[in-house]
N, C-alpha and C positions, 0 to 999 in steps of 0.2 A: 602563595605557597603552591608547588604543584601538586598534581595528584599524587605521584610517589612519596614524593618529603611530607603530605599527609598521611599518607598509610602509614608511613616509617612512625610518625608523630603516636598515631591511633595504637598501633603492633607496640612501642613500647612505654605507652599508660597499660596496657594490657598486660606486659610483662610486670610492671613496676606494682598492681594491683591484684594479681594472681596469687600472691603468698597470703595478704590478706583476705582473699576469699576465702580460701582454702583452709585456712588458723580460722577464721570465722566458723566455717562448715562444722570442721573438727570439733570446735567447741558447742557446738549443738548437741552432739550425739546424745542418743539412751542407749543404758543398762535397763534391759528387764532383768530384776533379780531374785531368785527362790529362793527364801529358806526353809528349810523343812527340821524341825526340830521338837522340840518340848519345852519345858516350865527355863530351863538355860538359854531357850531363845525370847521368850515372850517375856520373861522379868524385864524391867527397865525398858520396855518398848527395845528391848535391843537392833533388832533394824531400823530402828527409823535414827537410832544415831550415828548408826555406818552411814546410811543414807544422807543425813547431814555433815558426816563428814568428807563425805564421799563430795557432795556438790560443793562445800566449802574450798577443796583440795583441788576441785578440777573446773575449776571456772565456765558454764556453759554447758554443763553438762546436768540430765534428767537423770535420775537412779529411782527405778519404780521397782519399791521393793514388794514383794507379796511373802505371809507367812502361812506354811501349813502346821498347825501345833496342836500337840496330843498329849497334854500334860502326864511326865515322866514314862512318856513312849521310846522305844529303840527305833530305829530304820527298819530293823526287823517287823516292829508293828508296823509301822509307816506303808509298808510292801501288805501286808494283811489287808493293812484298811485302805488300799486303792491308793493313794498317793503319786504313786508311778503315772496313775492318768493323769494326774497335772504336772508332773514332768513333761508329758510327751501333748498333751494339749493340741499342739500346732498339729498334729497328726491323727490324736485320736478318733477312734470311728465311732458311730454312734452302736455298732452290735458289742463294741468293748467296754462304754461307757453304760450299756445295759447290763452287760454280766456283769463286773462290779457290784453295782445295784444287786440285783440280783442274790450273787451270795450274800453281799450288806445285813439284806435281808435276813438270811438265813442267820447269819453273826447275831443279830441284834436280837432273834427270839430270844437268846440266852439273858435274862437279867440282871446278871453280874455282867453282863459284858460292856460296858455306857462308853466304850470307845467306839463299839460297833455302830453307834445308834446315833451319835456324832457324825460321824462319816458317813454316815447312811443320807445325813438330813445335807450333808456339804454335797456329795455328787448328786442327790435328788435334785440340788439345785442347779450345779454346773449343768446338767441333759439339757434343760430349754435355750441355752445359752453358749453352748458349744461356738456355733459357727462366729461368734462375737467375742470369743477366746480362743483367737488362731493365734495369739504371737508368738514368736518361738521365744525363749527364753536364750539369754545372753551367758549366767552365771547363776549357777546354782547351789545354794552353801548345803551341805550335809551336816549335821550335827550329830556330833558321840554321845551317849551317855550309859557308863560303864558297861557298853556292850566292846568296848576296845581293851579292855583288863583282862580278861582270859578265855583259855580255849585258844585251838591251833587248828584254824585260822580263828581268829577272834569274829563277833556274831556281825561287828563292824565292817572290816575285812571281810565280810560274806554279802554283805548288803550293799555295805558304799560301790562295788564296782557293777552291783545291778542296777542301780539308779543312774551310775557316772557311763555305763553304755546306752541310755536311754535318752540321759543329756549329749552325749557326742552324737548322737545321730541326727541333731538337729543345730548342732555346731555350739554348745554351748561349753563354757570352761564350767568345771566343777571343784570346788573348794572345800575342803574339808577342816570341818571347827570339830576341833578335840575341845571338848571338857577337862574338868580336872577336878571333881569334889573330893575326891581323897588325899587329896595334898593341901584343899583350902586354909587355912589360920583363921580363926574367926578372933582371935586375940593374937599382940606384936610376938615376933618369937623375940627368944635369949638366946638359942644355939643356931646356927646354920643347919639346914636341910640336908639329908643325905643326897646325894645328886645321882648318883647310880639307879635306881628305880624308874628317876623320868628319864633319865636317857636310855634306859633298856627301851623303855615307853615309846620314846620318840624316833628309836630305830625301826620298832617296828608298824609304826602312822608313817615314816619314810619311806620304805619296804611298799607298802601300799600304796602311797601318794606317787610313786616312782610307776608301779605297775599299771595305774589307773589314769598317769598322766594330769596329776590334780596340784591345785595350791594348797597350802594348809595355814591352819593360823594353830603354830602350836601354844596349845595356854598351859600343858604341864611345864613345858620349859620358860614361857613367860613367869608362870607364877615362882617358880625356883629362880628364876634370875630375878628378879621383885625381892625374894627371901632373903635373898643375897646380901643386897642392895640396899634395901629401905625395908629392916626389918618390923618398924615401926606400921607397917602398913598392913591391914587385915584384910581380906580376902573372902570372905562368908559373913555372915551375920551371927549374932550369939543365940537368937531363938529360932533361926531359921536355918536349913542347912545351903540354901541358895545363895550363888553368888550376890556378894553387895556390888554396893555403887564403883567402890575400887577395881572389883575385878569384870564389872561389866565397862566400864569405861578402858580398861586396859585388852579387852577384848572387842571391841570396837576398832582402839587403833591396829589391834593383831589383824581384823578382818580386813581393815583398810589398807595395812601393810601386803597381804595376800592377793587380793582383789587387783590393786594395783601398782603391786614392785616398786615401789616408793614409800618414804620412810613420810610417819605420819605428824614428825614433830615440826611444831610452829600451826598445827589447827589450831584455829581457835576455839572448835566448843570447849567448853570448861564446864561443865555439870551434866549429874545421870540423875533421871527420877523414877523411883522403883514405879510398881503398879500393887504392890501388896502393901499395906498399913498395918498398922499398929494394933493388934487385937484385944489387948491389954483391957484392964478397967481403970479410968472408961478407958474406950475406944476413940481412938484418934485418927481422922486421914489425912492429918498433914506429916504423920510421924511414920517413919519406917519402923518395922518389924522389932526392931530394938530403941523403939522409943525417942528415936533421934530424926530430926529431917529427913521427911518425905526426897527433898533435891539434896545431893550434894555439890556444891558449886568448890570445883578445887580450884588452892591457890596457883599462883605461878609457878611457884618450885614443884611444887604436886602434879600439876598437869602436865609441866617439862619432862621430869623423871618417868611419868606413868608413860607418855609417849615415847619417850629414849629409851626406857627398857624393853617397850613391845620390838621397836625396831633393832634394838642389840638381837633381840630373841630371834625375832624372825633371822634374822644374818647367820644367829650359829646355826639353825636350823637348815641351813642351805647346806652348809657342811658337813650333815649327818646326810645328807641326800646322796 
């Protein structure tokens, strides 16, 4: 063989193996993912089932999810109690990471206040550790909770685009998880939903999604198209007002629909397991809040529907955009 008709030989194994390097690469990649929310993110461990849906869905791929939670906090609190520095992390300076502190401090004299005092003990501990939490963040979910119901602008609409210019500075998408406890069924309905309400609703989380350049996973119009559909299916708990296992699992595949513009049906996880028990007497922890399975493991038609509704939803959602 001469040397040219070797090079030629060499130049294309190297063509012929490039796409596989490349699809190999690709499939390595991480998401660092925030979410910043309240008792609607931490029930059911809810990221870490995106996060298992999320690596199920995309072969190869890390999803390293982090959660900041301040049981039935707005974003409004979330900006009070420092939160924004772990937004900005990859940036933050240690005279910013001190003021925080600082007022923390001042927050936390008050007694009544045990959010304060929370937050105080989380960034005490982020300061020794700063330079060891430089990564910038990929995606970051913001969470509603009835601060997107009223008031012009809504208290949501006032916060979500202080947090989502904190994450663009550092190259990050930002997502937005609407709630929805005033719509939940905690029992099957008999009549259809009114529909006008959540689409007044969801015009304006688009209004905003639109201006802040964000995904959303809408769950008002998920859970109305669920209502729709499969009235048989509850949505809350009957002693608790937190979403159950139905509506955390249908909000999994909403975030995963959002996250990555692809439609979530054909995953395989099939079960949610809350983190609250059965308080009852006695008390039980393998029982949820109503008495029934800690896990819900849904069937096949169950878990088909739950994911083909999130993604109907997500779809009409594009065209209120």
């Amino acid at each position: 063989m001469t040397r040219i008709s070797h090079w030629l030989s060499l130049a294309a194994l190297a063509l012929l193996t490039l796409p596989t390097a490349t699809r190999a690469q690709d499939e390595k990649k991480t998401l660092n993912v925030l979410f910043i929310g309240n008792s609607y993110t931490a029930r059911h461990n809810l990221s870490t089932v995106v996060k298992a849906m999320a690596e199920a869905g995309n072969p190869g791929l890390t999803f390293n999810r982090t959660d900041v939670i301040y049981g039935g906090r707005t974003l409004k609190d979330h900006w009070q109690l420092g939160t924004q520095n772990i937004v900005s992390q990859s940036t933050l300076t240690k005279a910013e990471a001190e003021a925080t502190i600082a007022a923390l401090e001042k927050a936390a004299a008050d007694p009544k206040d045990k959010y304060a005092k929370s937050a105080l003990a989380r960034h005490r501990s982020l300061l020794p550790n700063m330079e060891s939490n430089r990564q910038p963040w990929d995606i970051i979910v913001l969470q509603s909770y009835r601060d997107d119901l009223t008031g012009d602008p809504t208290l949501y609409a006032e916060y979500a685009p202080k947090f989502a210019a904190l994450a663009k500075a550092q190259g990050a998408r930002v997502v937005l998880y609407e709630t929805t406890p005033t719509t939940q069924n905690e029992k099957p309905l008999t009549t259809a939903p009114d529909p006008a309400p959540v689409l007044a609703k969801e015009r304006a989380i688009a209004a905003l999604a639109n201006r802040i350049a964000a995904s959303v996973a809408p769950m008002a119009l998920v859970v109305q198209r669920c209502q729709e559909q499969r009235p048989d299916i509850t949505h809350r708990f009957i002693n608790d007002a937190h979403l159950n296992q139905n509506l955390a699992y249908l909000t999994a595949c909403t975030l995963y629909a959002a996250i990555f513009e692809k439609s979530p049906v054909g995953l395989p996880i099939d079960s949610i397991t809350d983190i609250r028990t059965f308080e009852g007497k006695p008390a039980d922890k393998t029982k949820d809040r109503d008495g029934l399975p800690l896990t819900r493991t849904f069937s096949d038609k169950d878990r088909a529907d739950l994911q083909r509704i999130s993604w109907e939803a997500w779809n009409e959602f594009q065209k209120i955009r």
